[in-house]
C-alpha positions in Angstrom: -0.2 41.7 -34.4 -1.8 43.0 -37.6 1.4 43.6 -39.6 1.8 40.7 -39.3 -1.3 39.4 -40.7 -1.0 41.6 -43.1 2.3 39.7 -44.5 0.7 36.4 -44.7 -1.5 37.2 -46.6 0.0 39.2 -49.2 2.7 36.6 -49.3 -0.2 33.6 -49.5 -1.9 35.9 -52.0 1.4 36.4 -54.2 1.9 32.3 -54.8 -1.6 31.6 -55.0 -1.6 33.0 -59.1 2.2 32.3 -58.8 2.7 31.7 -62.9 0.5 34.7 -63.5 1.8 37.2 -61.0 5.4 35.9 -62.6 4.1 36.8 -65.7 2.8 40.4 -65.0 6.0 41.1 -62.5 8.4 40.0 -65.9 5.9 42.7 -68.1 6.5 45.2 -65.4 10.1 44.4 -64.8 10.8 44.7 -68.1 9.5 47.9 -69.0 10.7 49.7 -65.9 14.1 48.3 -66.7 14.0 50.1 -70.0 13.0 53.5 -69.1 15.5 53.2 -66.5 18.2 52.4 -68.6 17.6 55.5 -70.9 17.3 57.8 -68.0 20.5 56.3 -67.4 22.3 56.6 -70.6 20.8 60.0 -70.5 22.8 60.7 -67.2 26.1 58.6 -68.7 25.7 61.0 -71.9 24.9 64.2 -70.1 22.0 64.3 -72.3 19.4 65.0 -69.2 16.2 65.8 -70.9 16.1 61.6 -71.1 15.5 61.6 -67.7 12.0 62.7 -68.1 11.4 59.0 -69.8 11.9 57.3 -66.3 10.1 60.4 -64.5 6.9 60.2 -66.6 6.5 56.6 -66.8 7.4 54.9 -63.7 4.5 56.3 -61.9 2.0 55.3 -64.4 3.7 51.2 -64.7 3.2 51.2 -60.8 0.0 51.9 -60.5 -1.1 49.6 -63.1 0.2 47.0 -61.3 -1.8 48.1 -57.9 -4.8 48.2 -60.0 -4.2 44.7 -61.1 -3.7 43.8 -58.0 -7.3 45.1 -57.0 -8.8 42.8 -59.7 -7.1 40.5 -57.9 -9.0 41.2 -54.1 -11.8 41.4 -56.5 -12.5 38.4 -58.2 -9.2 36.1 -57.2 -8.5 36.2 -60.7 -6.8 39.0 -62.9 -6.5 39.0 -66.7 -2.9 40.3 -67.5 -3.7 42.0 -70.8 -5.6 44.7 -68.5 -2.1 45.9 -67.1 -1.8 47.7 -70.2 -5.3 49.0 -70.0 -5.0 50.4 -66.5 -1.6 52.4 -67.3 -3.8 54.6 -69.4 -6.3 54.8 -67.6 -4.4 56.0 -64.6 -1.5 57.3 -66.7 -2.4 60.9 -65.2 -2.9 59.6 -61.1 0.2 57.5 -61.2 2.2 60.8 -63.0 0.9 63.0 -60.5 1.6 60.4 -57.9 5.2 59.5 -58.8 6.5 63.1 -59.1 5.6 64.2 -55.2 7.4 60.7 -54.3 9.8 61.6 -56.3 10.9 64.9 -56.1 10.1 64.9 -52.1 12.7 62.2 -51.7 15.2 64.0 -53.7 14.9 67.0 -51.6 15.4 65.1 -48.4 18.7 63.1 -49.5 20.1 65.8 -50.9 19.6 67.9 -47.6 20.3 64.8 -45.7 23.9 64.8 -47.6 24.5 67.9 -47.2 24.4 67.9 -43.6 25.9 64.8 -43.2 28.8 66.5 -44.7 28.8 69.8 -42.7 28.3 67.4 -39.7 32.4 66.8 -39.3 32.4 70.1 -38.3 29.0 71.6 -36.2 27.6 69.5 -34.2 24.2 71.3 -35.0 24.6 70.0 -38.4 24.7 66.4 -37.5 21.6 67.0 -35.5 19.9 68.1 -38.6 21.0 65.3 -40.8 19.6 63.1 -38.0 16.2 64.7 -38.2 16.6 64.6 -41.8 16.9 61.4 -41.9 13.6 60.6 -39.1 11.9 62.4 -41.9 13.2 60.4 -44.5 11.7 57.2 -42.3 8.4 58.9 -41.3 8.1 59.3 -45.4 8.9 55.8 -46.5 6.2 54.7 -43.6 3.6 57.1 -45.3 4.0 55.2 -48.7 2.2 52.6 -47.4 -1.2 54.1 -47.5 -0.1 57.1 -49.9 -0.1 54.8 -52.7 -3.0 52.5 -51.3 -5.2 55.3 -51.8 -4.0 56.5 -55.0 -5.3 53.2 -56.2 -8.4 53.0 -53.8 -9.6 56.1 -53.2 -9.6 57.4 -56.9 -12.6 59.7 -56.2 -9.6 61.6 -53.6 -7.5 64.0 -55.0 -3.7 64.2 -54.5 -4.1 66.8 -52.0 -6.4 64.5 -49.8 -4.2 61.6 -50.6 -1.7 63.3 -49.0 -3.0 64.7 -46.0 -4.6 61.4 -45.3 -1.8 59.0 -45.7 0.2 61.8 -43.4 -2.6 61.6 -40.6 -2.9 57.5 -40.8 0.5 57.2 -40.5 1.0 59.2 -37.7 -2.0 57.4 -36.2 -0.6 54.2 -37.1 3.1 54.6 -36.1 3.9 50.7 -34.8 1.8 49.6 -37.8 3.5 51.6 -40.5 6.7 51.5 -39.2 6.9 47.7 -38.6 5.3 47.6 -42.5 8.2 49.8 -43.7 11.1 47.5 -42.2 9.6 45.0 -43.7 8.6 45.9 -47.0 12.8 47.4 -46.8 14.1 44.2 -45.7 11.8 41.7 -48.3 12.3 44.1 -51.0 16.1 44.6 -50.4 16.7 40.4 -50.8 14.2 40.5 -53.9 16.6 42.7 -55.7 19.7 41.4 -54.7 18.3 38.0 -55.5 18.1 38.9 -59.1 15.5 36.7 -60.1 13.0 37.9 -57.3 12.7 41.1 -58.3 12.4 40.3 -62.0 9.4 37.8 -61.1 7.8 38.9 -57.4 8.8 42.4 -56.3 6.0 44.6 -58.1 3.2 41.4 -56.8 4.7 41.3 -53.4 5.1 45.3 -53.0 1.5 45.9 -54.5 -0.4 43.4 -52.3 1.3 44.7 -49.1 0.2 48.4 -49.7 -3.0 47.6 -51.0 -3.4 44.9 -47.4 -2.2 47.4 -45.3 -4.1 50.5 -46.1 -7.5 48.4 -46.0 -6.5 47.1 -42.8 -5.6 50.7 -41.4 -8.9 52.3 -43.3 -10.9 49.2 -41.5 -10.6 51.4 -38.3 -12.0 54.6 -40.2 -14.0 53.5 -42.4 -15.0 50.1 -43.8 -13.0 49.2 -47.7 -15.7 47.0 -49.3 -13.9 44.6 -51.2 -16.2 45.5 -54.1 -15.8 48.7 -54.2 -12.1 48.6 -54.6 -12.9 49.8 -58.1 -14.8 50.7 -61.2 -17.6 48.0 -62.4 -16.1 46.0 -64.9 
């Protein structure tokens, strides 16, 4: 199966530069780990306005690791120093990006909550939570290629983005589904390793999206591995 193939290759990919992907996945780990520790001291303080530190700038640290990642595809090679150069250059994308992730997730789980609690007593609540919750899945599967073509498709608005990582998925249920559990599952002992996802989780989650969403686009239209962006 394809998913498979798919994990291979990301995972082969991921320890072929292993010193260098450790290094970029520590630069990454790092910074995220800041921003999110003054969104929460922000929270711990009630001061909330430091919230928007996280918000604005986790987006943009993301997809300068997916773009590194596409040097990677490129040239089998990256030069780390440019992870710095492609957060400003798609500071904007991975903003814009981040926020409907973002915000449409926190809708959900708070509706998903909320039902879940009302649940004890209607039986048509419970029903909702459940569907909440399908959505909650169907949207995980959709960041696959929602962020795959944020970073390769950067001619595609966010409007587009979306419509087309919604239609692929649906079209792509097994695929995407099967790529969700086990983007969960690897990610979930990454992080509760510690180490793993202070040296592999950005490399291993970047080369899965950026995999998958070429090999679902292969049956739409043909990714050129040279075209996966701007000359250098």
């Amino acid at each position: 199966m394809k998913i498979w193939q798919v994990l291979k290759k990301s995972t082969s990919q991921s320890y072929d530069k292993l010193f260098k992907f450790g290094i970029l996945n520590l630069l990454w780990f790092f910074l995220s780990t800041i921003v999110v520790y003054i969104g929460y001291y922000g929270l711990f303080l009630r001061a909330y306005y430091l919230l928007i530190i996280p918000i604005i700038l986790l987006g943009p640290f993301f997809m300068g690791g997916l773009m590194v990642s596409i040097d990677y595809l490129k040239f089998n090679d990256f030069i780390i120093k440019k992870y710095f150069t492609y957060i400003k250059e798609n500071f904007k994308r991975g903003l814009v990006g981040f926020l409907f992730t973002f915000f449409i997730y926190i809708i959900l789980f708070v509706d998903f909550v909320f039902f879940l609690r009302k649940g004890s007593d209607s039986i048509f609540m419970l029903v909702l939570a459940v569907l909440i919750l399908y959505i909650i899945i169907f949207f995980s599967m959709m960041q696959c290629t929602y962020w795959g073509y944020l970073a390769l498709k950067r001619d595609l608005g966010i409007k587009d983005i979306i419509k087309n990582s919604f239609l692929t998925t649906i079209d792509n249920l097994i695929f995407t589904f099967l790529w969700f559990i086990i983007v969960f599952i690897l990610s979930s002992i990454l992080i509760i390793s510690g180490f793993g996802i202070a040296l592999l989780l950005m490399n291993f989650v970047s080369l899965m999206i950026l995999n998958a969403t070429i090999e679902i686009s292969s049956k739409y239209e043909k990714i050129e591995i040279g075209e996966l962006s701007k000359d250098e």
